[in-house]
N, CA, C and O atoms as a GROMACS GRO file, in nm:
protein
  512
    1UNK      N    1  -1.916  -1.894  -1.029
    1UNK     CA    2  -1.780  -1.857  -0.995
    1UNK      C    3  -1.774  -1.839  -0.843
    1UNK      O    4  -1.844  -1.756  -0.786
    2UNK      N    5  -1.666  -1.940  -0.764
    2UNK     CA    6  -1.689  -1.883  -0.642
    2UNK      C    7  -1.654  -1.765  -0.583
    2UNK      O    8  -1.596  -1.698  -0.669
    3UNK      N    9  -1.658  -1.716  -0.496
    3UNK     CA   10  -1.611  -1.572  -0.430
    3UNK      C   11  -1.478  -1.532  -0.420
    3UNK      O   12  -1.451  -1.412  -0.433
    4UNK      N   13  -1.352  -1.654  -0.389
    4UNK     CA   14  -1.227  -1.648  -0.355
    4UNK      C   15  -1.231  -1.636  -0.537
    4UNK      O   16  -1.300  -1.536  -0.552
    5UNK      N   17  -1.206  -1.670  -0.633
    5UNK     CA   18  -1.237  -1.660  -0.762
    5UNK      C   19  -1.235  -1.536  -0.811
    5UNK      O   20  -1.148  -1.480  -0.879
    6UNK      N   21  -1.412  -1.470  -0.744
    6UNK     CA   22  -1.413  -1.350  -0.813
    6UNK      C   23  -1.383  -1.260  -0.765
    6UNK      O   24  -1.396  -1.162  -0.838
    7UNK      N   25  -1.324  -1.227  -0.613
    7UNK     CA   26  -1.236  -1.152  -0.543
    7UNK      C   27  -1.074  -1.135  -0.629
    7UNK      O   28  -1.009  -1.033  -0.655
    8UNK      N   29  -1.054  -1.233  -0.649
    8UNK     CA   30  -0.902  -1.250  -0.755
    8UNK      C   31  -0.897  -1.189  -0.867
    8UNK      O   32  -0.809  -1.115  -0.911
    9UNK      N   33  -0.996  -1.223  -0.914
    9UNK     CA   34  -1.034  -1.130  -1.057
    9UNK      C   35  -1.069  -1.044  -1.082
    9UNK      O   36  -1.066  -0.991  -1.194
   10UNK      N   37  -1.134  -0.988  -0.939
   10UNK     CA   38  -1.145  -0.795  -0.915
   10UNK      C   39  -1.031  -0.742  -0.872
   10UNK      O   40  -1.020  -0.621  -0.892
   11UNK      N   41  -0.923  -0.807  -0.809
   11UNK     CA   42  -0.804  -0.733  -0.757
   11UNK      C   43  -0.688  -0.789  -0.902
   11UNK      O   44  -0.573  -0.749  -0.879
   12UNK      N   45  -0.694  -0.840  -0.989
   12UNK     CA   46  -0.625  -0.876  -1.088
   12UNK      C   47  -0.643  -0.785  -1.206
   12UNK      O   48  -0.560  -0.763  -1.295
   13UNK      N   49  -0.819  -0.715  -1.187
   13UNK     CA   50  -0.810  -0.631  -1.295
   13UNK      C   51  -0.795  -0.521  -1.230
   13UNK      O   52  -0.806  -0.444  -1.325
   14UNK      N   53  -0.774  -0.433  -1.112
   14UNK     CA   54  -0.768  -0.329  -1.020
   14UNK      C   55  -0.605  -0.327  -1.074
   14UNK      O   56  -0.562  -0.244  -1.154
   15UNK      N   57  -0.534  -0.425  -1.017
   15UNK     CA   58  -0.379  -0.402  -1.043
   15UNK      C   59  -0.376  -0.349  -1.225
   15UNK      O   60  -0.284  -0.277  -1.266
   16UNK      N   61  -0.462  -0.386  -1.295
   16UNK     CA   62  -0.407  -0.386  -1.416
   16UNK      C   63  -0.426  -0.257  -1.502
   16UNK      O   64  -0.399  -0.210  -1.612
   17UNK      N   65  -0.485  -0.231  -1.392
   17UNK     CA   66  -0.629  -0.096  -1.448
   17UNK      C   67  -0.547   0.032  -1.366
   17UNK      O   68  -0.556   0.152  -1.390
   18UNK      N   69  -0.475  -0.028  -1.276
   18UNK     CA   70  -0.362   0.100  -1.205
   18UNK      C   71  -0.268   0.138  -1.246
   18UNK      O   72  -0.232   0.254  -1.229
   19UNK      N   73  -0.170   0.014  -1.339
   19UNK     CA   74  -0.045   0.026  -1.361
   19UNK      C   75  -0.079   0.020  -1.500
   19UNK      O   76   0.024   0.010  -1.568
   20UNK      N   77  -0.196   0.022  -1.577
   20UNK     CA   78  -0.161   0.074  -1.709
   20UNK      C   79  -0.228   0.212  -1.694
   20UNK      O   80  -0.251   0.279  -1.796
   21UNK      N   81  -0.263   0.260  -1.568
   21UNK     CA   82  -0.304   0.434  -1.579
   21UNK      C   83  -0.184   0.524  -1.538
   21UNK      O   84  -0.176   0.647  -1.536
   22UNK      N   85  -0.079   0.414  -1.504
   22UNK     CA   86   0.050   0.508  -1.425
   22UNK      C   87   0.110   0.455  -1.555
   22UNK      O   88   0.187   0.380  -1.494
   23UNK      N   89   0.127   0.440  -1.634
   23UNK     CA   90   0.202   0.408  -1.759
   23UNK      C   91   0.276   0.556  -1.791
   23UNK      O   92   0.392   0.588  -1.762
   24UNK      N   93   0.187   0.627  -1.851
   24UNK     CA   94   0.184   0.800  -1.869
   24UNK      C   95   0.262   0.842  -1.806
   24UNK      O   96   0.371   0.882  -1.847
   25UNK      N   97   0.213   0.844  -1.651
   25UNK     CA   98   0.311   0.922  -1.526
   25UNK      C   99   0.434   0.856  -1.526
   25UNK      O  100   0.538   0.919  -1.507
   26UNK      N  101   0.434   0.743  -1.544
   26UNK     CA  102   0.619   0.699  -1.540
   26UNK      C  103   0.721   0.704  -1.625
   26UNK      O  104   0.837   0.671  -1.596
   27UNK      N  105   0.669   0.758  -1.766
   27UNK     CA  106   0.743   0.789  -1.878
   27UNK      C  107   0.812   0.906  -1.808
   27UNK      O  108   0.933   0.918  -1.788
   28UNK      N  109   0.654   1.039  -1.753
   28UNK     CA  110   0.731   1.171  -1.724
   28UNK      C  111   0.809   1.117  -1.646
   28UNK      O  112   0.919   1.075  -1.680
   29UNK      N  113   0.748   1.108  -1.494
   29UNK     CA  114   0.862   1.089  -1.415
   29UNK      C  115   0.999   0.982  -1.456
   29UNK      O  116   1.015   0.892  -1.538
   30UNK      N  117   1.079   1.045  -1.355
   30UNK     CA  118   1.209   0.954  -1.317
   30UNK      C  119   1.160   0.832  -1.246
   30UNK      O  120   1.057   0.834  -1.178
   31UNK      N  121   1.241   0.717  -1.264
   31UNK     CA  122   1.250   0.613  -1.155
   31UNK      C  123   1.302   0.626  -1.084
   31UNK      O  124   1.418   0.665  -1.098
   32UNK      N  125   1.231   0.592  -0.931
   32UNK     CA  126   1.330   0.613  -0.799
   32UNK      C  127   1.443   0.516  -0.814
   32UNK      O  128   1.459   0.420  -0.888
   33UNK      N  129   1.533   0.586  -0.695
   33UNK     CA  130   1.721   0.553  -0.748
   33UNK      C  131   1.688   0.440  -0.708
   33UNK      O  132   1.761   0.380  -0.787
   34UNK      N  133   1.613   0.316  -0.622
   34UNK     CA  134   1.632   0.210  -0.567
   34UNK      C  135   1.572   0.128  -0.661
   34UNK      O  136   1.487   0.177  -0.736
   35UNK      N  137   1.616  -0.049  -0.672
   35UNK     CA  138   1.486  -0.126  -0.740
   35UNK      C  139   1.389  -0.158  -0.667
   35UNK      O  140   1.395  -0.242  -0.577
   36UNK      N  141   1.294  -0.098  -0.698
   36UNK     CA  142   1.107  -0.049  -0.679
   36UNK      C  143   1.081  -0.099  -0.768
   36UNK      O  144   1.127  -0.088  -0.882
   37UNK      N  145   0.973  -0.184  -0.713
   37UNK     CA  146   0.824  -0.219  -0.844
   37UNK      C  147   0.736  -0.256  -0.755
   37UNK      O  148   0.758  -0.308  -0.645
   38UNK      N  149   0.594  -0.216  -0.824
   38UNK     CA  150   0.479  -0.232  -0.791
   38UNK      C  151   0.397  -0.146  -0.735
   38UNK      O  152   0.435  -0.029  -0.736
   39UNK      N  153   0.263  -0.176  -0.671
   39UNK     CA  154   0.213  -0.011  -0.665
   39UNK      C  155   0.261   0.034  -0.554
   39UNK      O  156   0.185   0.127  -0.529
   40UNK      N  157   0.350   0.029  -0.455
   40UNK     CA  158   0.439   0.090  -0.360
   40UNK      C  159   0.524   0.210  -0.488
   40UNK      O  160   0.570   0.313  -0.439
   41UNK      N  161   0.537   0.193  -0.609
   41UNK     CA  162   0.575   0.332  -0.674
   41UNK      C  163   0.468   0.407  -0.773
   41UNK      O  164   0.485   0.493  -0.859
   42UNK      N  165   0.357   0.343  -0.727
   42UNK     CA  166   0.233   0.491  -0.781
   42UNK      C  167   0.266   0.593  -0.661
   42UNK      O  168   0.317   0.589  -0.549
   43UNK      N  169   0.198   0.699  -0.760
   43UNK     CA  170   0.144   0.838  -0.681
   43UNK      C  171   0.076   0.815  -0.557
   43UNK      O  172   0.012   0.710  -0.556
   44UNK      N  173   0.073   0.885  -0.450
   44UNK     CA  174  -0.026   0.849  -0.323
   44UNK      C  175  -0.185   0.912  -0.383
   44UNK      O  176  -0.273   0.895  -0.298
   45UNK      N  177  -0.216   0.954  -0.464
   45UNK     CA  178  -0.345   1.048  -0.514
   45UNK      C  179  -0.406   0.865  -0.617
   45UNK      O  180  -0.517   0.844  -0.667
   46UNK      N  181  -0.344   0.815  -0.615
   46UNK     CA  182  -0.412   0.690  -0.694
   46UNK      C  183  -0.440   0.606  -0.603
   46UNK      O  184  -0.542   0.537  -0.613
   47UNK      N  185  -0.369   0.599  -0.514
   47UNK     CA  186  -0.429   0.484  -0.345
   47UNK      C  187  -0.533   0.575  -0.298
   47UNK      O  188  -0.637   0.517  -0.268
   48UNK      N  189  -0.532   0.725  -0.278
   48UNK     CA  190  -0.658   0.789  -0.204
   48UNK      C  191  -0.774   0.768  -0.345
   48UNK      O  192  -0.886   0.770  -0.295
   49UNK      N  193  -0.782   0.753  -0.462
   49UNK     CA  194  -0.862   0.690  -0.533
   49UNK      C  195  -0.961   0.573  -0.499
   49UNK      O  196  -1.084   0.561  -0.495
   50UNK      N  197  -0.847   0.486  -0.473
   50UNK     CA  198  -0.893   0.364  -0.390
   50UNK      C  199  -0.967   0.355  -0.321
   50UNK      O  200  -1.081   0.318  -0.349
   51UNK      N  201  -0.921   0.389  -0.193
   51UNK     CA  202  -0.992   0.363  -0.064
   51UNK      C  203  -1.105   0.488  -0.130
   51UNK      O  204  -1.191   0.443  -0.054
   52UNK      N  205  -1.166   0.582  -0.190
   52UNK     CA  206  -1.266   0.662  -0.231
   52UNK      C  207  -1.366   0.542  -0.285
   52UNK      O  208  -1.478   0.507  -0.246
   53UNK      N  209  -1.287   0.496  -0.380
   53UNK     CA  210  -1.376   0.375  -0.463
   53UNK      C  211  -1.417   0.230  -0.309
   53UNK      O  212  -1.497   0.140  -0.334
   54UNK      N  213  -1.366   0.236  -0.209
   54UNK     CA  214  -1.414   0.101  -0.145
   54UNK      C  215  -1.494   0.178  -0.064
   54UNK      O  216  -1.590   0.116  -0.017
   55UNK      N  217  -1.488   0.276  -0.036
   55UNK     CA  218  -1.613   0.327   0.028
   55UNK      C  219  -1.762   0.298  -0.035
   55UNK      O  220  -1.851   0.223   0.003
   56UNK      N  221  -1.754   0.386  -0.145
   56UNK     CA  222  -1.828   0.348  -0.228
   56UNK      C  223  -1.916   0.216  -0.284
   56UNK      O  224  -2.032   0.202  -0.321
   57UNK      N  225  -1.802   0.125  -0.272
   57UNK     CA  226  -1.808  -0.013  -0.386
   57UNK      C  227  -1.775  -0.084  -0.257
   57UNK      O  228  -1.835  -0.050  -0.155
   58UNK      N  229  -1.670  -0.193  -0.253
   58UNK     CA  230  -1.667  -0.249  -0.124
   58UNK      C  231  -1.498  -0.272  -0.081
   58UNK      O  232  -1.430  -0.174  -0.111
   59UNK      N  233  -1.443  -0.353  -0.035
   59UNK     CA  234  -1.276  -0.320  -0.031
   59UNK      C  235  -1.202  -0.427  -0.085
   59UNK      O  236  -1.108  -0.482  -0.028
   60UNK      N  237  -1.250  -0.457  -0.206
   60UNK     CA  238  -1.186  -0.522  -0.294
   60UNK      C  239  -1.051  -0.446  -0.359
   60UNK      O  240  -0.934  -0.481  -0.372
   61UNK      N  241  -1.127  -0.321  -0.394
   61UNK     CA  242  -1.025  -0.218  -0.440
   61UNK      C  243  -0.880  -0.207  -0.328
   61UNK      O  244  -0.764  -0.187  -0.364
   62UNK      N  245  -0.909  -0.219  -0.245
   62UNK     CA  246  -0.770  -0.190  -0.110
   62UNK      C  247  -0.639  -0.290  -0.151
   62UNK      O  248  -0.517  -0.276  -0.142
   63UNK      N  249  -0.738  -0.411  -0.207
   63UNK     CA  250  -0.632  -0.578  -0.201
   63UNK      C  251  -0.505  -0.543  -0.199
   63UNK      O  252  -0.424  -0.544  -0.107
   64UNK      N  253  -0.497  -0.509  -0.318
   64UNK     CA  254  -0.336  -0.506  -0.366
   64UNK      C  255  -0.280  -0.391  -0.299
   64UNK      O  256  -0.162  -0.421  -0.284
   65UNK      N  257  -0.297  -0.290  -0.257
   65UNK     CA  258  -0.225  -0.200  -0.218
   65UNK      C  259  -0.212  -0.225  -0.077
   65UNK      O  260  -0.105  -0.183  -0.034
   66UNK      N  261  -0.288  -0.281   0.012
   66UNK     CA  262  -0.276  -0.327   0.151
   66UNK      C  263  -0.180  -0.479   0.143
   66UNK      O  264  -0.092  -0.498   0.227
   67UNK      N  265  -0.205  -0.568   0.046
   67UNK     CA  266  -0.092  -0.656   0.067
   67UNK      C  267   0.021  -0.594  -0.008
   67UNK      O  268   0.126  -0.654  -0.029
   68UNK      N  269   0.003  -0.505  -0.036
   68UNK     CA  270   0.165  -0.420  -0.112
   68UNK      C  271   0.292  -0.423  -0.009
   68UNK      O  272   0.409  -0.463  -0.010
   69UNK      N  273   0.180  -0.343   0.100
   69UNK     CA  274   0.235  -0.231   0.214
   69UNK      C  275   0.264  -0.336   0.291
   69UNK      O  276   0.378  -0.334   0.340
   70UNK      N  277   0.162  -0.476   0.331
   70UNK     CA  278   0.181  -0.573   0.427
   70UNK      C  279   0.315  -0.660   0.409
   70UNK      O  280   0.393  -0.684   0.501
   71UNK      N  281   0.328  -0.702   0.285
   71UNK     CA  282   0.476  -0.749   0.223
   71UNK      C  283   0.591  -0.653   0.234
   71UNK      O  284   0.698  -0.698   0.275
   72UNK      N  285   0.580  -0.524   0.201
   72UNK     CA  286   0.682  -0.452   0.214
   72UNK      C  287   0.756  -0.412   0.355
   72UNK      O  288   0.872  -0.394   0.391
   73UNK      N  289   0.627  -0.408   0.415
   73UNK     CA  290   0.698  -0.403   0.610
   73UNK      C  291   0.728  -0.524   0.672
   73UNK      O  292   0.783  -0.530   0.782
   74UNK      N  293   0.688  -0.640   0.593
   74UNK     CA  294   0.754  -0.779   0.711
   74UNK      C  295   0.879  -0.753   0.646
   74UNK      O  296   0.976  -0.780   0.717
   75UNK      N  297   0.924  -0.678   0.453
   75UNK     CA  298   1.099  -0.743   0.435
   75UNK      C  299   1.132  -0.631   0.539
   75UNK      O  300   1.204  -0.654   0.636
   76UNK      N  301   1.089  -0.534   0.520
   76UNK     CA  302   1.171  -0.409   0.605
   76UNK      C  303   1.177  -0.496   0.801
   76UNK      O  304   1.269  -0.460   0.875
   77UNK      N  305   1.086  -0.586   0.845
   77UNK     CA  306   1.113  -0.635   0.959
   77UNK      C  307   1.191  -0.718   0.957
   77UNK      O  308   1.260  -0.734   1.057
   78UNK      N  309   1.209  -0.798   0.846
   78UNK     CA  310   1.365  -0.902   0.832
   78UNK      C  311   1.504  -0.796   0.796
   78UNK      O  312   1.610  -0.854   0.775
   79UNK      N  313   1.502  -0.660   0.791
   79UNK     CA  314   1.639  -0.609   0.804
   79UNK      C  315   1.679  -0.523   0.878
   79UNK      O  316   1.795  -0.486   0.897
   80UNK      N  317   1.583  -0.486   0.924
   80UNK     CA  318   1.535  -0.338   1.048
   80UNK      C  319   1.558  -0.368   1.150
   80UNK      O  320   1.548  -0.490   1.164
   81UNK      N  321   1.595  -0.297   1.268
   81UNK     CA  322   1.596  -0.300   1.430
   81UNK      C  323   1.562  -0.129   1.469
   81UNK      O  324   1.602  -0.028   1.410
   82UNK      N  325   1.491  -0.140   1.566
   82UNK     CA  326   1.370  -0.245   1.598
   82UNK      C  327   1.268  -0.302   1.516
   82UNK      O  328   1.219  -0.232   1.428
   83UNK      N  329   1.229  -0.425   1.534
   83UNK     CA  330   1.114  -0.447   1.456
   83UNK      C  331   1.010  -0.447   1.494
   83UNK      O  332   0.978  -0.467   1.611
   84UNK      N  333   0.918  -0.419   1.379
   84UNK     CA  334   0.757  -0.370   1.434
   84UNK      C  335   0.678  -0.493   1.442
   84UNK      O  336   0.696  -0.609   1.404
   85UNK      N  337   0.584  -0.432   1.504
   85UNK     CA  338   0.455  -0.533   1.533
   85UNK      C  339   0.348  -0.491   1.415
   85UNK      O  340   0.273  -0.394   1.410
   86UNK      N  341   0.362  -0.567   1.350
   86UNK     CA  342   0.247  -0.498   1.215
   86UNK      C  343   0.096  -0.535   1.215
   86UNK      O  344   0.004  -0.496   1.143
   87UNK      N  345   0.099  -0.624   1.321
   87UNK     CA  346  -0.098  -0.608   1.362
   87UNK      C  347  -0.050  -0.531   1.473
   87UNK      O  348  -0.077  -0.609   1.564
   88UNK      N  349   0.018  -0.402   1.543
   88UNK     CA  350  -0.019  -0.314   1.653
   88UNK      C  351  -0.118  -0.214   1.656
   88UNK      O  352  -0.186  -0.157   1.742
   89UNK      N  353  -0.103  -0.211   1.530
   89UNK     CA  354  -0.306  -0.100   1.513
   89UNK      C  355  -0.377  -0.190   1.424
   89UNK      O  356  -0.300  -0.249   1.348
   90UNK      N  357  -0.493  -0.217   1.410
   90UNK     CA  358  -0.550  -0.266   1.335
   90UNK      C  359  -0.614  -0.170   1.212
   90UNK      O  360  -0.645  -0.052   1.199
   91UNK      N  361  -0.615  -0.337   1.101
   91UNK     CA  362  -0.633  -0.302   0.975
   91UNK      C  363  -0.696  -0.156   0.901
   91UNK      O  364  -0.658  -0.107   0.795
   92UNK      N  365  -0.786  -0.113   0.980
   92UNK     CA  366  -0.866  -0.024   0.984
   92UNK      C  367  -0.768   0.084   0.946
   92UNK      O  368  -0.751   0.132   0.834
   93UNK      N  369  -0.683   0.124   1.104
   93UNK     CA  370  -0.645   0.262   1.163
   93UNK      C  371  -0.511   0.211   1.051
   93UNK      O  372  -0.473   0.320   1.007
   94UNK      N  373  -0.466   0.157   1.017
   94UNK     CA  374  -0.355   0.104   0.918
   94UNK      C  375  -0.388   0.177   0.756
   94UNK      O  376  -0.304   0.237   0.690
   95UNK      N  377  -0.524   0.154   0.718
   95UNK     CA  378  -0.547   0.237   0.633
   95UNK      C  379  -0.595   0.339   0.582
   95UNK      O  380  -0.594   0.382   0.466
   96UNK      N  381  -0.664   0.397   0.732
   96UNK     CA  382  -0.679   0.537   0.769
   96UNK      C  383  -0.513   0.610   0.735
   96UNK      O  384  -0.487   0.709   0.667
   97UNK      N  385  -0.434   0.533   0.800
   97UNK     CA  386  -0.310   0.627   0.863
   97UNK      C  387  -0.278   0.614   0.681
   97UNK      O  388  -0.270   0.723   0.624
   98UNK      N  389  -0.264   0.513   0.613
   98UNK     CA  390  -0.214   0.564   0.455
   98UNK      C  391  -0.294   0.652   0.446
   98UNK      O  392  -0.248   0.765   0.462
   99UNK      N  393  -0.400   0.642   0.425
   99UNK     CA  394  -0.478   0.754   0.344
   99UNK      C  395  -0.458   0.896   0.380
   99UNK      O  396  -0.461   0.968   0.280
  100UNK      N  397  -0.438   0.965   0.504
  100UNK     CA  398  -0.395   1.048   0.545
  100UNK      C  399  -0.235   1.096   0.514
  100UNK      O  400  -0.195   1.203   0.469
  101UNK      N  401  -0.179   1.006   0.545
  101UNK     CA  402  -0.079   1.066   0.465
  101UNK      C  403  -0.099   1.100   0.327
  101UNK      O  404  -0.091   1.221   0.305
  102UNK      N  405  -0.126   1.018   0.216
  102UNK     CA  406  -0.134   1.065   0.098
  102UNK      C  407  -0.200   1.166   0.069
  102UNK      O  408  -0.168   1.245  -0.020
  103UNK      N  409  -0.295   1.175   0.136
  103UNK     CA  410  -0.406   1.277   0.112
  103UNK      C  411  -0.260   1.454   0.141
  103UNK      O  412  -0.241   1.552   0.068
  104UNK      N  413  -0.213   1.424   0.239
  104UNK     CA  414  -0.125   1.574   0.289
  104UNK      C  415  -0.004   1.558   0.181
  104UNK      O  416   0.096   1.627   0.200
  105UNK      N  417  -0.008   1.491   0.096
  105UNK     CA  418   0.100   1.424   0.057
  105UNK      C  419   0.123   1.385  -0.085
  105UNK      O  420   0.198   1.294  -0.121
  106UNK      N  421   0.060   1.456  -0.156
  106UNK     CA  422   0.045   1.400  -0.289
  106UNK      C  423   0.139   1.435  -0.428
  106UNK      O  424   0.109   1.440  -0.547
  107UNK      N  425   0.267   1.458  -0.357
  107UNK     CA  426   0.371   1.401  -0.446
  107UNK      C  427   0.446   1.367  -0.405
  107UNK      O  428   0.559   1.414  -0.420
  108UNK      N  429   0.411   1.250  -0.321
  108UNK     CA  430   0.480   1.139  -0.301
  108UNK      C  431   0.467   1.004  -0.317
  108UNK      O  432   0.353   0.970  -0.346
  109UNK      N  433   0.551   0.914  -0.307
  109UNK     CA  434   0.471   0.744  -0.381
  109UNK      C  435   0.392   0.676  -0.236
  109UNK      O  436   0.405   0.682  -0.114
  110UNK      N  437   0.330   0.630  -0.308
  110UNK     CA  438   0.264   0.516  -0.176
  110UNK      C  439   0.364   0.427  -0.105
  110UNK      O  440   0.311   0.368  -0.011
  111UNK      N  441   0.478   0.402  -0.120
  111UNK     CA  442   0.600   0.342  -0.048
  111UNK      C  443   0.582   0.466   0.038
  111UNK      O  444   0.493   0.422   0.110
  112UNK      N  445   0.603   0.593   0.084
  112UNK     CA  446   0.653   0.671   0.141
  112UNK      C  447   0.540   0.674   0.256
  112UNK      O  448   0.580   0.700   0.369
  113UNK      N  449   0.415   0.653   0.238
  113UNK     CA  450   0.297   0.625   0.304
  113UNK      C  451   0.312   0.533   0.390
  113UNK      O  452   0.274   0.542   0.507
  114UNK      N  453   0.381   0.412   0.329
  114UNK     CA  454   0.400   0.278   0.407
  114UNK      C  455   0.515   0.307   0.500
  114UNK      O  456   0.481   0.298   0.618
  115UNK      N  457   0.648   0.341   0.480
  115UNK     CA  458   0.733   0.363   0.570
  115UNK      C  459   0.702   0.478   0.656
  115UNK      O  460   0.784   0.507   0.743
  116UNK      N  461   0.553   0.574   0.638
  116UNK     CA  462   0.514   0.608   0.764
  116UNK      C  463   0.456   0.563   0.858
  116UNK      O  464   0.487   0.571   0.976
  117UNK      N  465   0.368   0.513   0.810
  117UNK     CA  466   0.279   0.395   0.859
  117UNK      C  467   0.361   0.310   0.955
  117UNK      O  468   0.318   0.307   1.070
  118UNK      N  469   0.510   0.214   0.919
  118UNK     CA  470   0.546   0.191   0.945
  118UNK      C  471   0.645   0.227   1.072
  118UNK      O  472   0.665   0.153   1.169
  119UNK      N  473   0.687   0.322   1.057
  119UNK     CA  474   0.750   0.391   1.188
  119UNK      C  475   0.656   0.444   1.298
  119UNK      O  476   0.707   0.498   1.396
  120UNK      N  477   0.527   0.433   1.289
  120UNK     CA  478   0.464   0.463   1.391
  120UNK      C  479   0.390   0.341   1.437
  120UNK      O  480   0.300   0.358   1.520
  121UNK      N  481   0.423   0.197   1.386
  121UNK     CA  482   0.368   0.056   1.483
  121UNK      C  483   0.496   0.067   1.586
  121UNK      O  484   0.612   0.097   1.555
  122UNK      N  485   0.434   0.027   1.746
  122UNK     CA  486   0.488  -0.059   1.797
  122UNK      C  487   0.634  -0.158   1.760
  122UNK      O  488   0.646  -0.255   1.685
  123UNK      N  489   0.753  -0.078   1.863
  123UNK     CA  490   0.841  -0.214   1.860
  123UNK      C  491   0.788  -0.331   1.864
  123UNK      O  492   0.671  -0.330   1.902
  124UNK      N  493   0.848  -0.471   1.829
  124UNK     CA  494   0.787  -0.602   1.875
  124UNK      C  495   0.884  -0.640   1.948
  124UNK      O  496   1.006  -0.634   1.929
  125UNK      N  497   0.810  -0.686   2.051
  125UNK     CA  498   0.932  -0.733   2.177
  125UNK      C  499   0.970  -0.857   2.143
  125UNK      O  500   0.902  -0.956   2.114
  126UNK      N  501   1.113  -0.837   2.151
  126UNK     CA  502   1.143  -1.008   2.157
  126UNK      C  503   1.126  -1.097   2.254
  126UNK      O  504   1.141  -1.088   2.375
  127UNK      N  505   1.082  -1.209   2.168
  127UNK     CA  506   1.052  -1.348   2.226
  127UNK      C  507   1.165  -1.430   2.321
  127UNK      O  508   1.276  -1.439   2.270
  128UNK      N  509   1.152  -1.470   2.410
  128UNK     CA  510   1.234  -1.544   2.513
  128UNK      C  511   1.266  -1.698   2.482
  128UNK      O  512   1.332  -1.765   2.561
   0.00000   0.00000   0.00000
């Protein structure tokens, strides 16, 4: 099996293995008033899971929740002014800064992580 393969199939069963453990929690809870899906509406205490487990293991576990956050801030840069520069910190300090929030933060969704995250990149200057 090659690597791009079994990278897919560790972040395919990670997604599957998240959102049938938030199954439970989303009965209790309410759905937020907006249409939300995906793990941008887990708990932030299930992403600090995560990044616990890639320490550990390696950062396969991050996949989906870092391209969650990465998709969710380019739409927010196609409707937003100013728009951000979303490589202005790198990947790293990007998921330091989630994890910290969630960690101070744990009843709130991992969307709420990202639009912090987000307000603290760099305007992107426009192009000439």
């Amino acid at each position: 099996m090659s690597s791009h393969l079994k990278r897919l199939l560790i972040a395919g069963m990670l997604i599957a293995t998240v959102l049938g453990g938030m199954a439970p929690a989303a009965a209790a809870n309410a759905e937020p008033p907006w249409g939300f899906m995906g793990l941008g509406t887990s708990a932030c205490p299930n992403f600090a899971v995560s990044v616990d487990a890639a320490k550990a293991d390696n950062k396969d576990y991050l996949l989906g929740y870092f391209s969650w956050a990465q998709g969710y801030m380019s739409g927010l840069n196609n409707f937003l002014l100013p728009k951000k520069q979303l490589n202005g910190i790198s990947k790293t300090a990007q998921v330091a800064e989630l994890y910290k929030y969630c960690a101070a933060h744990l009843d709130e969704t991992f969307s709420a992580a990202v639009l912090n995250l987000y307000d603290k990149l760099p305007d992107l200057k426009p192009h000439d």
